[in-house]
C-alpha positions in Angstrom: -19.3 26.6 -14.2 -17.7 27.5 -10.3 -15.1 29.6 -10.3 -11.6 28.4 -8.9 -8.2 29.8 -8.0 -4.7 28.4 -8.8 -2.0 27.6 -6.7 1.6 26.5 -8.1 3.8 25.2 -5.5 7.0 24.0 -7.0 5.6 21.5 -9.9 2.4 21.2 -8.3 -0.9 22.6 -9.3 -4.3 22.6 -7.6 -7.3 24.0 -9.0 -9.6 24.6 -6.1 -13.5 25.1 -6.4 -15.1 28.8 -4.6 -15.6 26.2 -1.2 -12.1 25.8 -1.3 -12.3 22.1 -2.6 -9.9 20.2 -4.4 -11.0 20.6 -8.4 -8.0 19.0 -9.4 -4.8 18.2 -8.5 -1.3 17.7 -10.5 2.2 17.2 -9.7 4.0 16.6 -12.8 7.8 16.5 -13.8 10.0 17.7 -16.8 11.2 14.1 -17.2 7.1 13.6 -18.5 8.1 15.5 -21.8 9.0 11.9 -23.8 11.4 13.5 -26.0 14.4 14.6 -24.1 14.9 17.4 -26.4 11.6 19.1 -25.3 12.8 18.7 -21.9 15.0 21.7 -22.1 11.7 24.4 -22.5 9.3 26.2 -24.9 6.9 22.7 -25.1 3.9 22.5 -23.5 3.0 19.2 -21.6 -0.6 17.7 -22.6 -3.1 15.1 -21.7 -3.7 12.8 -23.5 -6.7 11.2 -22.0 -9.2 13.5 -20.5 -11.0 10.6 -19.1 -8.2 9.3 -17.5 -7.4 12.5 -14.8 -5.0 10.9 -12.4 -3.0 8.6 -14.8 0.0 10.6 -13.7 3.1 10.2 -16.1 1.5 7.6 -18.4 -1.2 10.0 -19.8 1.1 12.9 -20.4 3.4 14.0 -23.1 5.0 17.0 -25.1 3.3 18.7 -27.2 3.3 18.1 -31.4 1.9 21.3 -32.3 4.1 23.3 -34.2 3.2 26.5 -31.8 4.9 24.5 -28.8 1.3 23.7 -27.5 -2.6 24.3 -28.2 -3.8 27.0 -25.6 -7.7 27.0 -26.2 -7.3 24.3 -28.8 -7.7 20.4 -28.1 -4.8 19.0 -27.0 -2.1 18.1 -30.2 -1.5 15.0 -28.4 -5.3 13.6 -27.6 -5.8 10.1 -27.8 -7.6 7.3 -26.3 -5.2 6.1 -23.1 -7.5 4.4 -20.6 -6.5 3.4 -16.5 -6.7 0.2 -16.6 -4.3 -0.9 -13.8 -6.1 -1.6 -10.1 -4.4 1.0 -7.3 -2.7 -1.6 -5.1 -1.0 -0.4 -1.4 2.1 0.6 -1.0 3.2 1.2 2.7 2.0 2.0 5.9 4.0 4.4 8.3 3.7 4.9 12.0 3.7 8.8 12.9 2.7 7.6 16.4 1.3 5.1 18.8 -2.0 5.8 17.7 -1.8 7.2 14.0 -0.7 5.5 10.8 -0.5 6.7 7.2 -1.7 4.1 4.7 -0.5 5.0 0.9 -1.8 4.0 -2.1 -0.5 3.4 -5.9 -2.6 6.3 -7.0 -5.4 8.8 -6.3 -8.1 6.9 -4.6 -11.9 7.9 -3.9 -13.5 6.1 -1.4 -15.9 7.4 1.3 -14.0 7.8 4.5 -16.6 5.4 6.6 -16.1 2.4 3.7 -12.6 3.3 4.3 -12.5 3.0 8.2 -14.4 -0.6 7.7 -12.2 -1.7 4.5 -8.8 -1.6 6.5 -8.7 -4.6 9.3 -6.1 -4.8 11.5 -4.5 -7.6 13.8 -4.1 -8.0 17.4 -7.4 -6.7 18.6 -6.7 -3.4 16.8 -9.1 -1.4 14.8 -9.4 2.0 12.8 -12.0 4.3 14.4 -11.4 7.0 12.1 -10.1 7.6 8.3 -9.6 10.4 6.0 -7.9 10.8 2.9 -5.5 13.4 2.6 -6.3 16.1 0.0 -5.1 17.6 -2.7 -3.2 14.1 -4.0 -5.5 11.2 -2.0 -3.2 9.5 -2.5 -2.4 8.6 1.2 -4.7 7.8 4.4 -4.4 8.8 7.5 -6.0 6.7 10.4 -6.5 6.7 13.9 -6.3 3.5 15.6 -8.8 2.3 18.8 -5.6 1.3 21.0 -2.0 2.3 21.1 0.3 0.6 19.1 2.7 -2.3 21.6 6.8 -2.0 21.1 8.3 -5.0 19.4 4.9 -6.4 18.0 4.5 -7.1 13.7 1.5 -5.4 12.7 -0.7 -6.4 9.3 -3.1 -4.5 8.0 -5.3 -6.0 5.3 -7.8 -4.6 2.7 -11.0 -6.0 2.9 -13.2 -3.1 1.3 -14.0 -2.0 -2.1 -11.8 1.5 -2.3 -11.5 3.3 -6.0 -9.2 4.6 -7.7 -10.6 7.8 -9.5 -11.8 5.4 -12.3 -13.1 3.4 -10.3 -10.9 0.2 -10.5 -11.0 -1.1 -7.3 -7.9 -2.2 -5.4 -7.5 -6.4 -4.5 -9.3 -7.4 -1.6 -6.8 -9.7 0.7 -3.7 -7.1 0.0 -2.0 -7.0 3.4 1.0 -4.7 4.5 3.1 -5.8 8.0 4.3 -2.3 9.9 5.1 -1.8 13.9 6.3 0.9 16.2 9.9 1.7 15.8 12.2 2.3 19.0 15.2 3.9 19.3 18.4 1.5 18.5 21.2 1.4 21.7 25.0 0.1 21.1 25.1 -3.2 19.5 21.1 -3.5 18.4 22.5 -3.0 14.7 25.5 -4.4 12.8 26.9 -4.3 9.6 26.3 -7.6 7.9 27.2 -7.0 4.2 29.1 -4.5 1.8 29.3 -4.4 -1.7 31.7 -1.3 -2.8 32.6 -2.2 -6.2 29.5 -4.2 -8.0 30.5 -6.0 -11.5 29.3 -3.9 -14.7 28.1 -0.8 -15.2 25.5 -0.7 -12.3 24.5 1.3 -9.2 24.6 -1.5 -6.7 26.7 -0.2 -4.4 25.1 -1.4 -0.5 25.4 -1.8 3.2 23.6 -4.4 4.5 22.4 -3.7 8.1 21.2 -6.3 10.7 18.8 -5.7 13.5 20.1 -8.4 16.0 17.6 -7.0 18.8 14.4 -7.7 19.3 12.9 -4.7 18.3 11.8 -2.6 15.5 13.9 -0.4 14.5 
């Protein structure tokens, strides 16, 4: 068995193997604990699923054991809870003219040269380099062959097989539409809409904004 270290950064853990490499990765929240009254402390939070590593949320919950939780015990709370939903993309972000950040639904693995050739783009544009970003892999980073032009929609399109860490494979044909943002001047943006005081007990208080300019902003 390799030996490993742990980090705790906030609510995030990573085990990471003696090469440094990512073992496994989790960044879980108080709201997982199901009951709210276990929510408050002295609970354990378990898998339920061992198969299922990256189900996130849905394959987590408080523990039953009397004890608070089972350390060196199966979990109290084990059960059969398979992945059986297909990782699906989520956004694309421009960090600059050259470099975009594709993220995915969930942890995804996928060899970084079926990447590179799964991701087409538009406009004569293609990715000629693609990593995914450890310890969540959950997002992509690419580097593009041309800089990106002002003012110009953008799709990106899946077209390769790419895994989650089941291996259900994300749809082929999912697209996402992005471009490189410019700075707004006087008058590019307007407020179009407000709704202060929304009917019923809601939170759909909004501004509407409208881009009247021609560029994206």
């Amino acid at each position: 068995m390799p030996s490993f270290f742990i980090f705790f950064e906030e609510q995030k853990i990573t085990l990471l193997d003696e090469k440094g490499e990512v073992m496994f990765y989790l960044s879980y929240q108080k709201s997982w604990h199901r009951n709210a009254l276990k929510q408050g402390g002295g609970w354990a939070l378990e898998i339920l699923d061992m198969h299922n590593p990256c189900g996130g949320k849905d394959n987590w919950d408080s523990s039953v054991d009397a004890r608070g939780g089972t350390p060196s015990e199966a979990n109290s709370v084990s059960s059969d809870n398979p992945d059986v939903l297909n990782p699906v993309l989520v956004k694309v972000v421009v960090t600059d003219s050259i470099h975009l950040r594709v993220f995915f639904s969930e942890p995804m693995v996928v060899d970084t040269q079926i990447l590179k050739e799964g991701l087409i783009l538009d406009h004569g544009l293609s990715v000629v380099a693609a990593i995914v970003v450890a310890p969540a892999f959950c997002m992509a980073e690419l580097t593009l062959s041309e800089p990106l032009s002002p003012a110009v929609i953008y799709t990106l399109t899946l077209n390769g097989v790419v895994c989650d860490c089941v291996g259900n494979p994300a749809p082929t044909g999912t697209f996402l539409t992005f471009g490189l943002p410019s700075r707004p001047f006087f008058n590019d943006l307007k407020i179009n809409e407000v709704l202060s005081n929304p009917m019923g007990d809601t939170d759909g208080d909004f501004v509407e904004i409208y881009n009247v300019s021609d560029k994206i902003i």
